[in-house]
N, C-alpha and C positions, 0 to 999 in steps of 0.2 A: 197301433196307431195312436194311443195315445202321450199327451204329449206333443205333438206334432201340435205345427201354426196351423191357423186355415188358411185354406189357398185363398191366395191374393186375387180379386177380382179385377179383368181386365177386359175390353171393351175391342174383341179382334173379329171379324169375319173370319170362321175356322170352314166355310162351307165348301171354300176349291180343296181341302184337304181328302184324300179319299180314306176314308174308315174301313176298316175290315171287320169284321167276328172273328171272334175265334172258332178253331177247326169243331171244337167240342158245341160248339152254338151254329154250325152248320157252315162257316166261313163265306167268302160274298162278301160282297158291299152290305156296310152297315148302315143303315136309315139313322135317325134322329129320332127313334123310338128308344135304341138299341141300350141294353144298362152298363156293357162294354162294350170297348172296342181301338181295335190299334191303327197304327197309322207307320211309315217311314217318317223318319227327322230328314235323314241325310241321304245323300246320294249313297254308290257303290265306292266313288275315290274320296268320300270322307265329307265331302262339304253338305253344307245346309240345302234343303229343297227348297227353292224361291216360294212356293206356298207355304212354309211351315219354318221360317225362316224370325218373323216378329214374336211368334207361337213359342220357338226355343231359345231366344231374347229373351222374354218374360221369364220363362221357368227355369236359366240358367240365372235368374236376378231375383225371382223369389221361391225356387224353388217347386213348388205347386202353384197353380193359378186358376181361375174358373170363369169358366168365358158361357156364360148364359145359363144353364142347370146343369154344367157341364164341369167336373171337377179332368183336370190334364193333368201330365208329368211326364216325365222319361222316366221311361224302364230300357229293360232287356238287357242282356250280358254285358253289352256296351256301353247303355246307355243313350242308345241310337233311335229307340224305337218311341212312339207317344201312347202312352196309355188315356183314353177317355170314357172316364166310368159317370153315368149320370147322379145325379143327385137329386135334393129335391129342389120345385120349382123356386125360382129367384123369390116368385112373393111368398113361397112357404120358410123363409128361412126365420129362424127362431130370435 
């Protein structure tokens, strides 16, 4: 990670997105506790989910973005999927 910009901060309601855990974290819907957690980008025929749609707009334009204590990106094989791993809170930042 080092080396890397820091994520651009951007100003989205990510809350109709639905979050997952990972299987190893018990899987489920992830809360707004959670320290990861994944999401779909895109449909099954390739397109963008109209929830998450402004979400990979930003992160296709900066790359990483942080939308409230909340550091995002695309991952997974494709590309396709949102990783959101928290951070610390917005007035803890250095």
């Amino acid at each position: 990670m080092k080396n890397e910009k820091p994520a651009m901060p951007i100003d989205l309601d990510i809350s109709e997105i639905e979050w997952v855990l990972s299987n190893k974290d018990g899987g489920g819907p992830a809360g707004p506790d959670a320290i990861w957690a994944w999401a779909f980008g895109y449909n099954r025929d390739g397109s963008i989910r109209d929830e998450t749609h402004q979400l990979i707009q930003a992160i296709e334009q900066y790359d990483r973005v942080r939308v409230g204590s909340y550091e995002i990106a695309l991952g997974g094989r494709a590309k396709r999927l949102l990783s959101r791993t928290k951070t610390k809170k917005v007035d803890d930042v250095e």
